[in-house]
PDB file of N, CA, C and O in Angstrom:
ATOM      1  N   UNK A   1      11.354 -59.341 161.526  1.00  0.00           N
ATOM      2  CA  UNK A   1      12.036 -60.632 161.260  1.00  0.00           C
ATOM      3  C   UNK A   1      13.558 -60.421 161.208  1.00  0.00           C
ATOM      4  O   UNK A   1      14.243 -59.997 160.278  1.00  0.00           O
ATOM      5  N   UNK A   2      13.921 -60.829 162.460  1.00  0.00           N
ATOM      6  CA  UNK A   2      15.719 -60.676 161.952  1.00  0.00           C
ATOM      7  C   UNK A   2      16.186 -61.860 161.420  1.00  0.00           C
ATOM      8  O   UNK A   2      17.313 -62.090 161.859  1.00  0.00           O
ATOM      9  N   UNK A   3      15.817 -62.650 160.709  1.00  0.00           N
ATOM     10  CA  UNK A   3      16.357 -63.533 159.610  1.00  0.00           C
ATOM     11  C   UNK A   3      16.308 -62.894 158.242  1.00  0.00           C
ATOM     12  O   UNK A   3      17.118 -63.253 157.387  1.00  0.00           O
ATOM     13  N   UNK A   4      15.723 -62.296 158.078  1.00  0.00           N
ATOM     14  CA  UNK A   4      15.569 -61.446 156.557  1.00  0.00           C
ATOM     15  C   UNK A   4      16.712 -60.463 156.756  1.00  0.00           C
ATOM     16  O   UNK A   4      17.474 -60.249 155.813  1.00  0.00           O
ATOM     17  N   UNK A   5      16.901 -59.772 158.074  1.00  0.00           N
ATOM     18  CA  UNK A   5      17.506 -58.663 158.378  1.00  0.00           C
ATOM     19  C   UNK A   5      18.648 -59.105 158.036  1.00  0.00           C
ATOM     20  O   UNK A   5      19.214 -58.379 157.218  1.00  0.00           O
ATOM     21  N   UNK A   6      19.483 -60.475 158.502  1.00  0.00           N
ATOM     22  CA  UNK A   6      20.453 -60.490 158.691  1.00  0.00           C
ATOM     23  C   UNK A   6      20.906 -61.356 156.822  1.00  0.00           C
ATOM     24  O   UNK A   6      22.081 -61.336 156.453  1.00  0.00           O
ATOM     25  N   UNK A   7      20.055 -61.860 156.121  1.00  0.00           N
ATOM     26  CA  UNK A   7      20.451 -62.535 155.216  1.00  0.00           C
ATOM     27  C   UNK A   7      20.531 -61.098 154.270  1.00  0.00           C
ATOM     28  O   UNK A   7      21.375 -61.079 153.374  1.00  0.00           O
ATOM     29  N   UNK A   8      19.724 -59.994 154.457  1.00  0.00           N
ATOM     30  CA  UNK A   8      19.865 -58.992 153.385  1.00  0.00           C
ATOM     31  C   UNK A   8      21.712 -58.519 153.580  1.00  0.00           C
ATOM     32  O   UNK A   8      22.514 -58.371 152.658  1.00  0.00           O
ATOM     33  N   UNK A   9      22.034 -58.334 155.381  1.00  0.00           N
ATOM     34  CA  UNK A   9      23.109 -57.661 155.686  1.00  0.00           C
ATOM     35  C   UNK A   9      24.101 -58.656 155.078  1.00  0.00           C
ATOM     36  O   UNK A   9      25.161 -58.269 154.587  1.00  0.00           O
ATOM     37  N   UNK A  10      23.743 -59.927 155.118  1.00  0.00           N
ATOM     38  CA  UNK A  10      24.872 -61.010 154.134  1.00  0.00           C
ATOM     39  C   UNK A  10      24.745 -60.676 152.701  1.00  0.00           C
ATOM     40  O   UNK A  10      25.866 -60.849 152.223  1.00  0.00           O
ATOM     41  N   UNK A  11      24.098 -60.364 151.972  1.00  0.00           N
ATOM     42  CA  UNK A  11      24.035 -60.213 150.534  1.00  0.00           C
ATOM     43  C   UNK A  11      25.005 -59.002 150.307  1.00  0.00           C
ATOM     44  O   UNK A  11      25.798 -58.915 149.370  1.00  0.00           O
ATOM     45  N   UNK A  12      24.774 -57.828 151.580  1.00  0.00           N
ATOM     46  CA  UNK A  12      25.596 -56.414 151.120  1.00  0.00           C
ATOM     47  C   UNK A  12      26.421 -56.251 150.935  1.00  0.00           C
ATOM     48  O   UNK A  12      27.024 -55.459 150.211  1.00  0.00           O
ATOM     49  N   UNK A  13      26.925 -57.857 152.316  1.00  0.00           N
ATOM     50  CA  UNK A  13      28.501 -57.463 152.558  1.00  0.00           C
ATOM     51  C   UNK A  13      29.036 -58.322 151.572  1.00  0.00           C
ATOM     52  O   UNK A  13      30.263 -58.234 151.545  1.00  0.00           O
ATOM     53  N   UNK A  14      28.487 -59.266 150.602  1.00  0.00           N
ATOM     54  CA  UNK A  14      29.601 -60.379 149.488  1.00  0.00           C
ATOM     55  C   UNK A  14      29.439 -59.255 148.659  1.00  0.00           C
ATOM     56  O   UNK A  14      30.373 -59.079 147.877  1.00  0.00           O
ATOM     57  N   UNK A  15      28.101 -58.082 148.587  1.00  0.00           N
ATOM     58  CA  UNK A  15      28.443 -57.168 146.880  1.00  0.00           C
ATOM     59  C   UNK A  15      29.609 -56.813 147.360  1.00  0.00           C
ATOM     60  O   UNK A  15      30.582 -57.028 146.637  1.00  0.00           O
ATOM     61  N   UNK A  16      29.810 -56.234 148.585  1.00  0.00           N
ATOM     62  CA  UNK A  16      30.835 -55.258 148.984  1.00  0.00           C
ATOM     63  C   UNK A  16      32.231 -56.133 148.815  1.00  0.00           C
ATOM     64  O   UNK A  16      33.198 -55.558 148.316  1.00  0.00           O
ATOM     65  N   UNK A  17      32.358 -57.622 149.255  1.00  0.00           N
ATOM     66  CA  UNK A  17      33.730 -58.470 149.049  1.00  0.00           C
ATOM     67  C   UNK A  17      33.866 -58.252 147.454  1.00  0.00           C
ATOM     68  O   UNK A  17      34.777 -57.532 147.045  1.00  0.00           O
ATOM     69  N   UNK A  18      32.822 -58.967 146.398  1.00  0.00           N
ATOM     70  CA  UNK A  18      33.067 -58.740 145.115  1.00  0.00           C
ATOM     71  C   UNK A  18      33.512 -57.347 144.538  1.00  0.00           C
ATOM     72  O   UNK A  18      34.221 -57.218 143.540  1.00  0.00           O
ATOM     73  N   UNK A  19      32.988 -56.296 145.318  1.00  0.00           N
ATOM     74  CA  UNK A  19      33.741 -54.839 144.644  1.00  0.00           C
ATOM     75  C   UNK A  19      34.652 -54.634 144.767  1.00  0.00           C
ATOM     76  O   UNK A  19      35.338 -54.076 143.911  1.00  0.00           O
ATOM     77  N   UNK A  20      35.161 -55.094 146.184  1.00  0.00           N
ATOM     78  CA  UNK A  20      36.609 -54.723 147.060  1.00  0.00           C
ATOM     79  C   UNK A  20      37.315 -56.239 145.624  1.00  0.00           C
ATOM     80  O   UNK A  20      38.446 -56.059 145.172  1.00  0.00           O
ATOM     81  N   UNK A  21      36.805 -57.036 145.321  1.00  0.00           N
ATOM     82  CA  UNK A  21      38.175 -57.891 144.852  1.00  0.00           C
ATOM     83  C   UNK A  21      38.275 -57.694 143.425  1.00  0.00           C
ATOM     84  O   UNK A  21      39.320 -57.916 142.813  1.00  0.00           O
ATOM     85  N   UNK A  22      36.613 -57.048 142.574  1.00  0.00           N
ATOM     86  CA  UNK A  22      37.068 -56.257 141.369  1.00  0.00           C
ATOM     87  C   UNK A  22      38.049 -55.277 141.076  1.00  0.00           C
ATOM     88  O   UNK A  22      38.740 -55.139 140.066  1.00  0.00           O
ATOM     89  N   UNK A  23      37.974 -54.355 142.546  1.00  0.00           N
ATOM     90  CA  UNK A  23      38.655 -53.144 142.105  1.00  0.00           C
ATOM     91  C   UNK A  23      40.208 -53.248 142.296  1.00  0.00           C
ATOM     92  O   UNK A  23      41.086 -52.479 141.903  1.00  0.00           O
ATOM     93  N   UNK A  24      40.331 -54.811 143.251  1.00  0.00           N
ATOM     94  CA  UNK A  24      41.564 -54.802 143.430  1.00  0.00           C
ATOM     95  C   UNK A  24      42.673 -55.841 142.160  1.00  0.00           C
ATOM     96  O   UNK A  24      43.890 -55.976 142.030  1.00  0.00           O
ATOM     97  N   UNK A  25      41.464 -56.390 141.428  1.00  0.00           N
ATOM     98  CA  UNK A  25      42.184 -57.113 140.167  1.00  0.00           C
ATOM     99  C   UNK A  25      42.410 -55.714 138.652  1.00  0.00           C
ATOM    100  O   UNK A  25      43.074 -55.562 137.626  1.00  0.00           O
ATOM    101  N   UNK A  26      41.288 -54.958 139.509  1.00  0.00           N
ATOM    102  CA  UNK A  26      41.433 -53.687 138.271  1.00  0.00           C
ATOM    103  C   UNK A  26      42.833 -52.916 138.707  1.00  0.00           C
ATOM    104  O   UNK A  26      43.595 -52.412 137.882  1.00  0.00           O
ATOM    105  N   UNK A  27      43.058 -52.905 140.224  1.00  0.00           N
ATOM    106  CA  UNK A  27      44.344 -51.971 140.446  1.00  0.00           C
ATOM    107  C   UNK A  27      46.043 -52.744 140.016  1.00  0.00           C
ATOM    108  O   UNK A  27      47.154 -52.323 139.697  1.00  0.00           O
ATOM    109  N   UNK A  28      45.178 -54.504 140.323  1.00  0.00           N
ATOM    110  CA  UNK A  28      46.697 -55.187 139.792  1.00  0.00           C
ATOM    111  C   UNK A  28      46.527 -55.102 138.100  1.00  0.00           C
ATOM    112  O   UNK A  28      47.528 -55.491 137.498  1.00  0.00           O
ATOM    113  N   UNK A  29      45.622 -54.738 137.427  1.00  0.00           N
ATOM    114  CA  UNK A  29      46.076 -54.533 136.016  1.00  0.00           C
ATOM    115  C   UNK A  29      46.659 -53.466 135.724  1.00  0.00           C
ATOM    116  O   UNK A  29      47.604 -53.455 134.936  1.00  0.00           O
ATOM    117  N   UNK A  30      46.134 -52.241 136.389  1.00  0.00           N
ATOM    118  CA  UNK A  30      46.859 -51.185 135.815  1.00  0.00           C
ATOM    119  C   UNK A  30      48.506 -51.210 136.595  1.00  0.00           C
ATOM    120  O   UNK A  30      49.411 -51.256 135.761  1.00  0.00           O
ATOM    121  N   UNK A  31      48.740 -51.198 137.344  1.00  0.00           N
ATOM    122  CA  UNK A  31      49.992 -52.108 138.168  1.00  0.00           C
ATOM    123  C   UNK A  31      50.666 -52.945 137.284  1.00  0.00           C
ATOM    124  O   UNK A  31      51.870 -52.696 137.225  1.00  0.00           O
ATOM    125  N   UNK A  32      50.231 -53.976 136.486  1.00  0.00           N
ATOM    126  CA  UNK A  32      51.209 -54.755 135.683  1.00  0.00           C
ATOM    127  C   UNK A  32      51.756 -54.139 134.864  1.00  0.00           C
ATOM    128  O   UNK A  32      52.901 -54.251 134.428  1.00  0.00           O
ATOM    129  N   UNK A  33      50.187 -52.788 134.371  1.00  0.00           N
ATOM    130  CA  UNK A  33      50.528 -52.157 132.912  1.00  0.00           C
ATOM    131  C   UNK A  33      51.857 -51.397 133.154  1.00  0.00           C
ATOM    132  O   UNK A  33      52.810 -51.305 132.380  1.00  0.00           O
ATOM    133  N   UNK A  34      51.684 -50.761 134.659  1.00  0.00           N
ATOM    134  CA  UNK A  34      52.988 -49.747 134.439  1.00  0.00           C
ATOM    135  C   UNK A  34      54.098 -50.207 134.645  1.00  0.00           C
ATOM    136  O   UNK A  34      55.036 -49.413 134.706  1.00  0.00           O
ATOM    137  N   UNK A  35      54.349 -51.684 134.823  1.00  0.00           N
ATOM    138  CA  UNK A  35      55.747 -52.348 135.612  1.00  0.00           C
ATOM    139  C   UNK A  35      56.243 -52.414 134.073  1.00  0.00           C
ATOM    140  O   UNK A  35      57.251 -51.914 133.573  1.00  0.00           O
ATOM    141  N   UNK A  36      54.942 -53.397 133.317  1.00  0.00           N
ATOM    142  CA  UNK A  36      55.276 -53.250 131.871  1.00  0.00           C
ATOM    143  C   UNK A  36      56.267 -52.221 130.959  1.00  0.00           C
ATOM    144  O   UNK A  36      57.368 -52.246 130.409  1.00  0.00           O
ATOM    145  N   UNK A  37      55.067 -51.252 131.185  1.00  0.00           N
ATOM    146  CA  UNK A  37      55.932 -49.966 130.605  1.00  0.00           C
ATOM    147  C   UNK A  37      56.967 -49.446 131.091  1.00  0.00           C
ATOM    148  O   UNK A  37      57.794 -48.951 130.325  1.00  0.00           O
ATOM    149  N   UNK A  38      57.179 -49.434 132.570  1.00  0.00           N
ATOM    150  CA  UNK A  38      58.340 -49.213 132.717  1.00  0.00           C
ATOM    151  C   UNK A  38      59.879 -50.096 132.234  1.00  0.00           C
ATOM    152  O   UNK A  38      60.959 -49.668 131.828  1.00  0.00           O
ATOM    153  N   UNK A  39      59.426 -51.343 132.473  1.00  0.00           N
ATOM    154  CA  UNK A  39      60.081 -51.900 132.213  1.00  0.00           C
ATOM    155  C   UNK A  39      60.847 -51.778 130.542  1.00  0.00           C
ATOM    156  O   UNK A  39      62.043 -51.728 130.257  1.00  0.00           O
ATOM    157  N   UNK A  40      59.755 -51.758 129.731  1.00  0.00           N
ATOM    158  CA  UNK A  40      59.799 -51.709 128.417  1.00  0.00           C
ATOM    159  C   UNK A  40      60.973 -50.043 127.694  1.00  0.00           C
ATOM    160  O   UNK A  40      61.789 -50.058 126.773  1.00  0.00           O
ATOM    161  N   UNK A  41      60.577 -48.942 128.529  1.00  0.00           N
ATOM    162  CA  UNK A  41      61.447 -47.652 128.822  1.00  0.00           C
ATOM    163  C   UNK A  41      62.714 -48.094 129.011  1.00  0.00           C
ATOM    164  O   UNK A  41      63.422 -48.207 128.010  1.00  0.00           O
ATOM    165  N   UNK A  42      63.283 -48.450 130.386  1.00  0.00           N
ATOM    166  CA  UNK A  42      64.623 -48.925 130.174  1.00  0.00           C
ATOM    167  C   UNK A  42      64.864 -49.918 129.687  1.00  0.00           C
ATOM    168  O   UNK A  42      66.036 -50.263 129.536  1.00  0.00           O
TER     169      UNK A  42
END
């Protein structure tokens, strides 16, 4: 059945969008943290 085939390959690829846009709200936090701190240094 390539309707199953292709709705599983749709499910993989939104985990895969949701990881790619977790990890990229996790990289803009640590990113704020250090603009923060830097900022806060000088």
């Amino acid at each position: 059945m390539p309707h199953v085939k292709a709705k599983r390959l749709r499910q993989r690829f939104r985990k895969r969008l949701e990881d790619e846009r977790a990890l990229q709200t996790r990289t803009g936090k640590i990113l704020v943290v250090l603009a923060e701190g830097l900022t806060q240094t000088h």
